[in-house]
C-alpha distance (Angstrom), angle and dihedral (degrees) to the residues before:
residue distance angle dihedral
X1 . . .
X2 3.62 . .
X3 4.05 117.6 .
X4 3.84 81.6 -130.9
X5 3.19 156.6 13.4
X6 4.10 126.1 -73.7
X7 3.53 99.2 -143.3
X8 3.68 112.1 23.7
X9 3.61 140.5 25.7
X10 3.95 116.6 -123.1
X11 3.92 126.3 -138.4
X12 3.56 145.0 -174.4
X13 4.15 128.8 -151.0
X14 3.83 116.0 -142.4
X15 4.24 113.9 -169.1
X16 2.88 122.0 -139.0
X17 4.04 84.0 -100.8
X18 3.46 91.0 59.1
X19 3.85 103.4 53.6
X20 3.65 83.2 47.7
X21 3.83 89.0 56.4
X22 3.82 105.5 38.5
X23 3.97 88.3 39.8
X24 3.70 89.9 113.6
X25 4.03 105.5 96.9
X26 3.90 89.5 -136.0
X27 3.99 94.0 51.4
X28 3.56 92.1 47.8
X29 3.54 99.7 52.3
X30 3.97 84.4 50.3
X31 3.89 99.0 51.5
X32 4.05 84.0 43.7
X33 3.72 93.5 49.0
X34 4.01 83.1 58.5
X35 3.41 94.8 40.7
X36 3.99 95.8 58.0
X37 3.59 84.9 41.9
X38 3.82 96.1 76.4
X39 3.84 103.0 17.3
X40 3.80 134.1 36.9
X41 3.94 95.4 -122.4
X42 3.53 118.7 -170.6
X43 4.07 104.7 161.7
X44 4.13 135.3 46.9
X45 3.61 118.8 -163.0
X46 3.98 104.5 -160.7
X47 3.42 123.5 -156.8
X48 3.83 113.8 -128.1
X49 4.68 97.9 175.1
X50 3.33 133.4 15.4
X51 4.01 130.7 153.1
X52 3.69 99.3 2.8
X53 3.73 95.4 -50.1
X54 3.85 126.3 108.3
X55 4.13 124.4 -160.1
X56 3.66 121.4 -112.8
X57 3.61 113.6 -104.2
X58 3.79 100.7 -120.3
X59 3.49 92.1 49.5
X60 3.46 98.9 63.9
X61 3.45 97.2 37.0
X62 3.25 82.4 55.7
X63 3.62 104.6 53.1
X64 3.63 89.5 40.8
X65 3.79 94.5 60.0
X66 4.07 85.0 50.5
X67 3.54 91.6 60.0
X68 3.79 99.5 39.3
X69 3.67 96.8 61.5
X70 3.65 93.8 46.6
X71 3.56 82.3 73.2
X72 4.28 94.4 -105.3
X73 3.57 125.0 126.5
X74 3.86 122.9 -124.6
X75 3.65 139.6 -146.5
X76 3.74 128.5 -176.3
X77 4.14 123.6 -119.7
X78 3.59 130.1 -136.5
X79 4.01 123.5 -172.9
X80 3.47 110.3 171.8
X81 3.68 96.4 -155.3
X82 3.65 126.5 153.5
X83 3.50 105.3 174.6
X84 4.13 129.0 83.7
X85 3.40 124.0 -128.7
X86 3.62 120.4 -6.0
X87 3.56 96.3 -36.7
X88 4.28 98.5 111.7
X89 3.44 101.0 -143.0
X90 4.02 115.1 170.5
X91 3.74 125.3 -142.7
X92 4.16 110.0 -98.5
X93 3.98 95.8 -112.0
X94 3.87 82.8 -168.7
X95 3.84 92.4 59.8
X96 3.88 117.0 88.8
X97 3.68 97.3 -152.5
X98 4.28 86.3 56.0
X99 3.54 93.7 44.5
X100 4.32 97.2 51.1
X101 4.18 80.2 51.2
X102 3.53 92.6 52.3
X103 3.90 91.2 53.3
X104 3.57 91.8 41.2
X105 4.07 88.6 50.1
X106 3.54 81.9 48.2
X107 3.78 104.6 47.0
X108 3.70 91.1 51.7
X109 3.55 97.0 55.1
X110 3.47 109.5 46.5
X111 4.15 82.4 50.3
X112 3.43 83.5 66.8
X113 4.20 109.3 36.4
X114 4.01 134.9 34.0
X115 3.94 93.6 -143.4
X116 4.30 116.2 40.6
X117 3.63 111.1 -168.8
X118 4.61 119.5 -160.3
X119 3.33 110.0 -143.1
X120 4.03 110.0 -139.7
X121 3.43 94.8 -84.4
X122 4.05 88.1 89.5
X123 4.33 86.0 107.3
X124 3.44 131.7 101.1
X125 3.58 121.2 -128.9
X126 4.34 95.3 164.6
X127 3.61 125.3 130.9
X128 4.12 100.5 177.0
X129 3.59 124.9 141.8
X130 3.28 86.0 -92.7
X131 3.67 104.2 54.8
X132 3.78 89.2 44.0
X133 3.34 91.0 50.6
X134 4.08 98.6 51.6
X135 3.37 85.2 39.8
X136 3.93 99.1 64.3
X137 3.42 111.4 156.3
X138 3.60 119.0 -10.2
X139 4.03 118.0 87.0
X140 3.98 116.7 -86.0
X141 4.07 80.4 -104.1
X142 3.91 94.8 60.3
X143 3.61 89.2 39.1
X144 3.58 99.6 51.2
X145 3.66 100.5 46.7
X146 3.87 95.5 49.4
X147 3.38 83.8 51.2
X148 3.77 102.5 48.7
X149 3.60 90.4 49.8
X150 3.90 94.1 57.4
X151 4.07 94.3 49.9
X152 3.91 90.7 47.1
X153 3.84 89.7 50.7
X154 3.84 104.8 32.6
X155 3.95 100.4 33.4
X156 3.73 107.3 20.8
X157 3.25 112.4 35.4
X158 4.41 93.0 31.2
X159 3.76 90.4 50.6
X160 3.44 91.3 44.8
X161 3.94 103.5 49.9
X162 3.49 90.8 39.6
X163 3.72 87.0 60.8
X164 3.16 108.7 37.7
X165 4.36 114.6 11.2
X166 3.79 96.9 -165.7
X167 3.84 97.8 46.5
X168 3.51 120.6 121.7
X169 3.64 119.7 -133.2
X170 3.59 119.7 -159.8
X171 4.07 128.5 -180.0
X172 4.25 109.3 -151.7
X173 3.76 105.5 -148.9
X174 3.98 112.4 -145.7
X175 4.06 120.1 -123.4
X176 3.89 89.9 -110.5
X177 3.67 90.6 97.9
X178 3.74 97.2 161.7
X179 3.41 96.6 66.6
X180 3.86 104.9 38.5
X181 4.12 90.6 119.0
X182 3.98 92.1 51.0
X183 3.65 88.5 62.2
X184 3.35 105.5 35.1
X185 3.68 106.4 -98.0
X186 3.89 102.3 146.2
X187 4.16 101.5 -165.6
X188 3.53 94.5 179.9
X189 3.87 100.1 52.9
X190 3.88 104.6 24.5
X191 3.92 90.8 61.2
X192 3.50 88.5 59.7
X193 3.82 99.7 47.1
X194 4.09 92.6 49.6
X195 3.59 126.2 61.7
X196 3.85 91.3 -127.0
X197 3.87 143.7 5.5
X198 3.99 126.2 -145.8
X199 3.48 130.8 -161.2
X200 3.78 134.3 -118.6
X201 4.34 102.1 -142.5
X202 3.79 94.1 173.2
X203 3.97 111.4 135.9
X204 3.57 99.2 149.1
X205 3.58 114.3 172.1
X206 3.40 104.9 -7.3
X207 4.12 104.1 -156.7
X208 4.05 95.0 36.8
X209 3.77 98.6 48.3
X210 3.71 130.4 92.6
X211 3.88 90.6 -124.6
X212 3.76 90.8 47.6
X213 4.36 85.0 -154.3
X214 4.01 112.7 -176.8
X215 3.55 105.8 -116.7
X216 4.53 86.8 -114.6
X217 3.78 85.5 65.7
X218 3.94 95.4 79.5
X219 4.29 83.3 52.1
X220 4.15 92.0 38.9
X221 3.67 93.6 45.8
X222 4.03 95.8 49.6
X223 3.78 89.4 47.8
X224 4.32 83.4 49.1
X225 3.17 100.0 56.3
X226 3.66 101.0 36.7
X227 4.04 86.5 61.4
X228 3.62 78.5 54.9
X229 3.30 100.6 69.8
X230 3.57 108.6 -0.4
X231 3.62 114.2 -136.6
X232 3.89 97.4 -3.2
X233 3.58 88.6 83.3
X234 3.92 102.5 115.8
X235 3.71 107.7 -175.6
X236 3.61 157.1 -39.7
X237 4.14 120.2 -104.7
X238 3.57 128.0 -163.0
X239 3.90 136.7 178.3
X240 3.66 139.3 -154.6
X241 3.78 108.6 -111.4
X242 3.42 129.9 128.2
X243 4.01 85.8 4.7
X244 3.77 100.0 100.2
X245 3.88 102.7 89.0
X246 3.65 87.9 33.5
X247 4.11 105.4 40.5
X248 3.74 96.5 168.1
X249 3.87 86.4 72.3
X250 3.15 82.1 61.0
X251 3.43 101.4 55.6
X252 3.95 93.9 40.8
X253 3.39 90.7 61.1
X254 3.94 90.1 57.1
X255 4.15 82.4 44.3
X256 3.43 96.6 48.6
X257 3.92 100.0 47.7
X258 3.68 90.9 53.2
X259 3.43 104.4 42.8
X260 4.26 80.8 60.2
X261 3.79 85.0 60.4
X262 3.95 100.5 -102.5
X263 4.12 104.2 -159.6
X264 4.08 73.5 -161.6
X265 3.44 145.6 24.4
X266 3.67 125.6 -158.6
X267 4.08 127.8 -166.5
X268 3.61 117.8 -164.0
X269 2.51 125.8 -124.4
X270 4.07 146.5 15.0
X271 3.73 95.7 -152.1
X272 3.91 99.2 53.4
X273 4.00 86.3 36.8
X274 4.00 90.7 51.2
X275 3.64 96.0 43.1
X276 3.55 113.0 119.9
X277 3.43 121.6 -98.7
X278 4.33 81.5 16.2
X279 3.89 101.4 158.6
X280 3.29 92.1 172.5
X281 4.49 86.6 91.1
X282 3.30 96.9 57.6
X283 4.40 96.6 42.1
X284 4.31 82.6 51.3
X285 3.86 83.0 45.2
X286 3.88 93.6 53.5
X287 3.67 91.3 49.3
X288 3.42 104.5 42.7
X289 4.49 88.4 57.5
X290 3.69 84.4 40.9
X291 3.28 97.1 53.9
X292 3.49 108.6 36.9
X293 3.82 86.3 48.7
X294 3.88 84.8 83.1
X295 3.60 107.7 9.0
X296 3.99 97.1 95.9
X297 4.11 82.5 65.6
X298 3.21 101.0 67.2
X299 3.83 128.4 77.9
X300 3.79 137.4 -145.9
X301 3.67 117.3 -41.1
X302 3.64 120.5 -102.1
X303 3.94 124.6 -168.4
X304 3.80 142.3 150.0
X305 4.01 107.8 -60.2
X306 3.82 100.9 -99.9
X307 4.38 113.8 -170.5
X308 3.71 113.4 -158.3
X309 3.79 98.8 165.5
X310 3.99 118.8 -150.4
X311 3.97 120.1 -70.2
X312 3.52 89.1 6.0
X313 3.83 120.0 165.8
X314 3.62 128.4 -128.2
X315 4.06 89.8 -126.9
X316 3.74 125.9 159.6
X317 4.18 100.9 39.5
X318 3.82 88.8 -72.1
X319 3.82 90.1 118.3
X320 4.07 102.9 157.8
X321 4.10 95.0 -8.2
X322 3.71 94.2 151.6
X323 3.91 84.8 60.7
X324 4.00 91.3 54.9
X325 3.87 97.1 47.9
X326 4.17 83.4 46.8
X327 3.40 80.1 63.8
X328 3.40 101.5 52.3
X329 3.78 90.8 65.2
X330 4.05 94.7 -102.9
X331 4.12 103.3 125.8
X332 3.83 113.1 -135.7
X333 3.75 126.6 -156.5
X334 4.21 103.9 -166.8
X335 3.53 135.2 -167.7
X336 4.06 144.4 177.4
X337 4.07 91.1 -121.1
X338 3.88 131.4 57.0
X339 4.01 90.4 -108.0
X340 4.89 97.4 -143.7
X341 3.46 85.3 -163.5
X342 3.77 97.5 67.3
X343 3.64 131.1 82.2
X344 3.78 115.2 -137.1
X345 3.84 111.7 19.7
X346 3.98 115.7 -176.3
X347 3.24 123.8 -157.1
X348 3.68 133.9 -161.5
X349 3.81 124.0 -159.2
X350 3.77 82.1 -87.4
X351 3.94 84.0 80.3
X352 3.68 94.4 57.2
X353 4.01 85.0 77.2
X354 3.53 81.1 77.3
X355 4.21 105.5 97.5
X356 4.01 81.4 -160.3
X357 3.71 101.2 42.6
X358 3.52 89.7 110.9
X359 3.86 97.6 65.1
X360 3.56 96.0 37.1
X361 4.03 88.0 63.0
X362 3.82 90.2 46.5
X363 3.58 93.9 47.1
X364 4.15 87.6 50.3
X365 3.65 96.7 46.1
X366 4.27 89.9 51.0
X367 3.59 84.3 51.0
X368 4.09 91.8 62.1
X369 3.57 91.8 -110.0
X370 4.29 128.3 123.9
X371 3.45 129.3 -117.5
X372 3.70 126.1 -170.3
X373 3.51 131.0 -162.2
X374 4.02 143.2 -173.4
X375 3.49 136.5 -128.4
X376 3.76 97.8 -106.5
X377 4.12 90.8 49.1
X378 3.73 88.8 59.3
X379 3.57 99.2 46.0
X380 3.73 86.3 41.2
X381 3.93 84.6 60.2
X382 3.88 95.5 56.3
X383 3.95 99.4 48.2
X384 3.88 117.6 123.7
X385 4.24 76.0 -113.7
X386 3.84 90.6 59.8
X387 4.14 108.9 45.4
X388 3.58 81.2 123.2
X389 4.10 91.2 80.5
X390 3.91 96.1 37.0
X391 3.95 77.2 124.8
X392 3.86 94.6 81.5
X393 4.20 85.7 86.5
X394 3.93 79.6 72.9
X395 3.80 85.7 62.1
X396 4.03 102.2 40.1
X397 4.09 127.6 -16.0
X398 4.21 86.3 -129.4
X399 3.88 115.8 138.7
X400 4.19 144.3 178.9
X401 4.02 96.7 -124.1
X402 3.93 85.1 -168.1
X403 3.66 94.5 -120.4
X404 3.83 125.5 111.9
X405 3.56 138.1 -145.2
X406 3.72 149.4 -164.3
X407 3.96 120.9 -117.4
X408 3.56 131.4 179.1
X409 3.82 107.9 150.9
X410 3.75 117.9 59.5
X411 4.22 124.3 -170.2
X412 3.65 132.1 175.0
X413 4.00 114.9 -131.6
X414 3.61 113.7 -113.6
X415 3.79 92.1 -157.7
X416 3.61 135.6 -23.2
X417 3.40 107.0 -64.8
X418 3.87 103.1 42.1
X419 3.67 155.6 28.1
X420 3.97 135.5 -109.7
X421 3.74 135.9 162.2
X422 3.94 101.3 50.5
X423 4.01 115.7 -164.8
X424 3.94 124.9 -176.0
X425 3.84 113.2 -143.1
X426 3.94 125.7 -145.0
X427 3.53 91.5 -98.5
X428 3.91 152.9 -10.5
X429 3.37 117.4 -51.1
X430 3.94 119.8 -144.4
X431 3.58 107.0 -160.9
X432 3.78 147.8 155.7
X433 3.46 131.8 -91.7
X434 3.27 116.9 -119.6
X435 4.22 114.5 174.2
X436 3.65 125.2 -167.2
X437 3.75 148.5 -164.0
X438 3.60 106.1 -88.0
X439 4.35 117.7 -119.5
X440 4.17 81.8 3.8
X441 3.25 89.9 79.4
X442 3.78 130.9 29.9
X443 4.14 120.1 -140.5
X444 4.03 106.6 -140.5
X445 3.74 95.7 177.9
X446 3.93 133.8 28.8
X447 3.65 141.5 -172.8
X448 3.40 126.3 -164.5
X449 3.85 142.1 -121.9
X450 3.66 141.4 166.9
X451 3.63 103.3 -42.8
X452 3.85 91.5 -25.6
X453 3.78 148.7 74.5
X454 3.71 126.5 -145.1
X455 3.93 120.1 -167.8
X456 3.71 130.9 -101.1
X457 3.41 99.7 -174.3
X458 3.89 121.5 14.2
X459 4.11 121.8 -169.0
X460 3.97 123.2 -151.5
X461 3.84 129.7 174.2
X462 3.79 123.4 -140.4
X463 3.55 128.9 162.2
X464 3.88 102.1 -18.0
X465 3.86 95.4 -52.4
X466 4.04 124.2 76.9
X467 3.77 126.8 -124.4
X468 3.92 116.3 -148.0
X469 3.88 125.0 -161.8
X470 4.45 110.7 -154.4
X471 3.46 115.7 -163.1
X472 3.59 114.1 -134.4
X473 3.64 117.4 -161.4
X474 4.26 120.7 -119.9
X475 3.60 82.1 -108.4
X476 3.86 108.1 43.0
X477 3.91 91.8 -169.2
X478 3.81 81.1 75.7
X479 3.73 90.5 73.2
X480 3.47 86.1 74.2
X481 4.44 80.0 67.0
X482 3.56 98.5 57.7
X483 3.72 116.1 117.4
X484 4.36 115.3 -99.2
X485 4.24 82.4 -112.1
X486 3.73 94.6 64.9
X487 3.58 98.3 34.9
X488 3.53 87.4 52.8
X489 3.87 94.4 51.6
X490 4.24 88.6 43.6
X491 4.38 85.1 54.7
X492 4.37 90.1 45.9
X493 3.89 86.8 56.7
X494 3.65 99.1 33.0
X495 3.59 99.4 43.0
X496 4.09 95.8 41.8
X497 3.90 92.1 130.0
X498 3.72 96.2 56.7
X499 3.32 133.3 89.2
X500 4.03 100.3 -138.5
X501 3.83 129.3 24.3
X502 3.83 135.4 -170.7
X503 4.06 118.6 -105.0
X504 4.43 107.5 -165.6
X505 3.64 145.4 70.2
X506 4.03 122.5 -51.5
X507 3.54 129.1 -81.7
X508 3.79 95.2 64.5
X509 3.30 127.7 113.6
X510 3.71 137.5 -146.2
X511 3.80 122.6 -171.9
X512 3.95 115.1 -176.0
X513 3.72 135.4 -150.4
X514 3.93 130.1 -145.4
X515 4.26 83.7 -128.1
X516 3.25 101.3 60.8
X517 3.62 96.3 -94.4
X518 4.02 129.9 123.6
X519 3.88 151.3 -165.0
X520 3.85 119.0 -149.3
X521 3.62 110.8 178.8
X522 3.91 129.3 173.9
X523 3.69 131.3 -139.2
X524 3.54 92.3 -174.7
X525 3.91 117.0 123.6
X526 3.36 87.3 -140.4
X527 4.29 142.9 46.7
X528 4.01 106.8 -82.4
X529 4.09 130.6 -164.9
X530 3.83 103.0 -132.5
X531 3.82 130.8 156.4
X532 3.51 135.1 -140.3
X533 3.82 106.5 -138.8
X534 4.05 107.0 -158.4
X535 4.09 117.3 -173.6
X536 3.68 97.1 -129.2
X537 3.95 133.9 73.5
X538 3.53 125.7 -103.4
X539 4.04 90.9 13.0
X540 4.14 120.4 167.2
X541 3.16 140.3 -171.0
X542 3.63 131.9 -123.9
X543 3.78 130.0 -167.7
X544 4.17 106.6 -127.5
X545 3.89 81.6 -151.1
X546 3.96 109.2 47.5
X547 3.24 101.1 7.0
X548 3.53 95.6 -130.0
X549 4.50 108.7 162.9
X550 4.27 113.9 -135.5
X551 3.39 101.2 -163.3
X552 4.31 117.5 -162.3
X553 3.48 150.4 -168.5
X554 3.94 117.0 -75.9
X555 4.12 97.4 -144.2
X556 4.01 100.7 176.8
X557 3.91 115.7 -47.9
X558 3.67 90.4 -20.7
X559 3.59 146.1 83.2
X560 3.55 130.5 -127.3
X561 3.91 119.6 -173.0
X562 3.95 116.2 172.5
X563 3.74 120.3 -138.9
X564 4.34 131.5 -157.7
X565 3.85 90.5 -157.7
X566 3.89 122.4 -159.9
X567 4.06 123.9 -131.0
X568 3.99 92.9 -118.2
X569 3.68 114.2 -1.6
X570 3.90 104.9 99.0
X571 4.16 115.0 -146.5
X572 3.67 118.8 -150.4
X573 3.75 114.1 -155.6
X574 4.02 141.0 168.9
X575 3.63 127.5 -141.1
X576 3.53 107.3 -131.0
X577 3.95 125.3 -170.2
């Protein structure tokens, strides 16, 4: 057996709490012993500060040394933290006394390491006189990240460097995209400033969690941030919370990271991993073989172009969309510009943050190229906040009347003048109105209420591209309700660029490869009947791992290869011609 791992390195975060408690030589080499047990480990990141309290010197020198001539590499930890408990209180970065421990925090540590790492609590959430008063008149937003990019140039990375040339300072960003701006998380000048990023992954359970993250968002967010800063992207990190009376969150979060093409993954931390009776070890450690069994097969991941643009808010009750439509089996490759070159772009109401949205979607659609947009991005657009981009009527005469409505039934039309193909969802649909020029624009999905239908997905031609409209419901967790037929129509449109798409119910996901490889992988509880839909004839599919051929049905141009899916087990297959 290999001493690690072909296609990614593995680490383990220690608090500061937990050098403090495996300090002693003979306890360390215990915990380790169990650690290399279950996963091939080749890097510590040790934590040196964290809520107001700094290590001893000899301790982690100590600990260090331990590690290093075990053969692992180490990395030092900073969490600027100065609350207790679980109440997240930031440092003041406009108080003088906060800043001269930061320095000192940071001094210290880069005597002692070549690569520092901040843990996501590098925000500012503080509202003191001071802060209000330095912050004047812009919004906390504006405030924050002007101010988040002068401490991560002028103290950070200064103190740092003058320290300590060769260290390596890297900034983790935390899985709470949405809200990076709010806190002062400034992704378009911070990656510039340190010499890597890292990404937070943790979804944990995603219905009894305060963040309430779709399980996609640890894949989405990965791909995100690596478009970021292409190549500088070093990892993904996850934890163990809210996983224990639901472990397979726990191991789709270790799924999920890879599958994005982690360089690094990152388990925090030693004291929940060392607990005893801690199974959460040996579930990474099952992954990780599983995983990399296969993972060196695949290529570079390919999705539908997704633009969040920079200190973009979550407006509009789209809060983590792109991790819902993840979930509905429709892969998703995102990025902070509006990438010309692609074909489809969607855009979320994210993308209304953009003053010049509005000309980059005319520009696309003259080009011959699609553009598809929710609910929330075109009501976004016609907010007092947005007159700028009254000019989308030019493109399509498609508007939020503000009213909502309950759907249950959905159809498609089989031509203009009537409906066919009528499918009943698992539940009542509240959803937004969205009305529409007659004959301008073309309705390719319905649902129906009392004495009325309301469109799901609307069609509309300008230039020689076509501009879509998907109606997400108030509650975009009840995509996941939609009947297989409409899903399967939202995936044709969405996914027009790829080669394959997913056919079957929601809560499966499909993760695709630019050589001709792919990972479908169920959340389900339960077995599922999906089908991989390839656009080529007499397609198969063959298992990277066992090599085992499913052959299909040729029907047309396309491909259609049924699947009996399992609730956990994830299959790894390559369409073949």
């Amino acid at each position: 057996m290999k001493k690690y791992y072909r296609n990614f390195s593995a680490a383990v975060y220690f608090t500061i709490g937990d050098v403090e408690r495996y300090a002693d030589p003979g306890l360390l080499a215990e915990k380790v012993e169990f650690l290399q047990k279950h996963i091939r480990c080749n890097k510590v990141y040790l934590e040196t500060f964290r809520g107001g309290h700094i290590i001893a010197k000899e301790t982690i020198l100590r600990v260090k040394e331990f590690f290093a001539g075990r053969g692992f590499e180490t990395a030092g930890g900073i969490t600027p933290f100065a609350g207790e408990g679980w109440r997240f209180q930031s440092f003041c970065y406009t108080n003088q006394e906060h800043l001269a421990k930061l320095k000192k925090v940071v001094e210290f540590t880069a005597g002692i390491f070549d690569e520092i790492i901040l843990d996501d609590f590098f925000f500012t959430n503080c509202k003191c006189e001071s802060c209000i008063k330095a912050k004047g008149e812009k919004t906390w937003s504006q405030f924050r990240i002007g101010l988040m990019e002068e401490i991560s140039r002028e103290v950070v990375i200064k103190t740092a460097k003058k320290v300590n040339p060769r260290v390596k300072m890297v900034i983790k960003y935390p899985n709470w995209y949405e809200y990076y701006q709010n806190t002062g998380y400034n992704l378009e000048a911070q990656p510039e400033i340190f010499d890597l990023i890292y990404t937070g992954t943790e979804t944990r359970n995603p219905l009894y969690t305060q963040q309430s993250l779709p399980r996609y968002t640890g894949y989405f967010l990965m791909r995100y941030l690596e478009n970021v800063k292409p190549g500088k992207n070093g990892g993904g990190w996850f934890d163990t919370f809210d996983c224990l009376y639901n472990l397979g969150s726990y191991v789709e979060q270790a799924y999920l990271t890879l599958f994005a093409k982690a360089r690094e993954v990152t388990l925090f931390c030693a004291g929940l991993l060392f607990s005893r009776g801690s199974i959460f070890l040996p579930l990474a450690g099952h992954v990780f073989e599983q995983v990399d069994g296969f993972l060196g097969k695949t290529g570079a991941p390919l999705g539908v172009s997704c633009y969040k643009p920079y200190h973009s808010s979550c407006a509009q009750g789209e809060n983590y969309l792109h991790g819902y439509l993840g979930m509905l089996g429709i892969p998703l490759e995102p990025a902070p510009e509006f990438l010309v070159d692609s074909g489809l772009v969607l855009l979320t109401a994210s993308a209304a943050g953009d003053s010049g949205i509005v000309a980059k979607i005319k520009e696309h659609l003259r080009r011959g190229k699609k553009v598809v947009i929710t609910s929330g991005f075109l009501r976004a657009l016609h907010t007092p906040a947005h007159t700028r981009d009254k000019g989308f009527e030019e493109i399509a005469e498609i508007w939020d009347t503000g009213n909502k409505v309950m759907v249950q039934e959905f159809a498609y039309p089989v031509h203009e003048c009537s409906f066919g193909n009528y499918y009943q969802a698992a539940k009542a649909i509240l959803i937004p109105e969205i009305e529409f020029a007659t004959n301008d624009t073309r309705q390719l999905i319905v649902g129906f209420g009392a004495q009325n239908n309301f469109p799901i997905l609307l069609e509309a031609d300008y230039g020689r591209g076509l501009l879509y409209v998907l109606t997400v419901p108030e509650n975009p967790g009840d995509l996941y309700a939609l009947p297989a037929e409409v899903l399967n129509e939202i995936r044709r449109v969405l996914t027009a660029d790829l080669d394959v798409r997913l056919e079957g119910p929601a809560n499966v996901g499909l993760f695709v490869y630019d050589n001709n490889t792919l990972i479908v992988e169920s959340f389900l509880p339960y077995f599922s009947d999906i089908r991989i839909v390839v656009e080529q004839k007499n397609a198969n599919l063959v298992d990277l791992v066992s090599g085992e051929k499913i052959s299909g049905q040729t029907v047309g141009d396309k491909s259609i290869l049924p699947l009996k899916w399992n609730p956990q087990p994830t299959g790894f297959f390559s369409a073949t011609k």
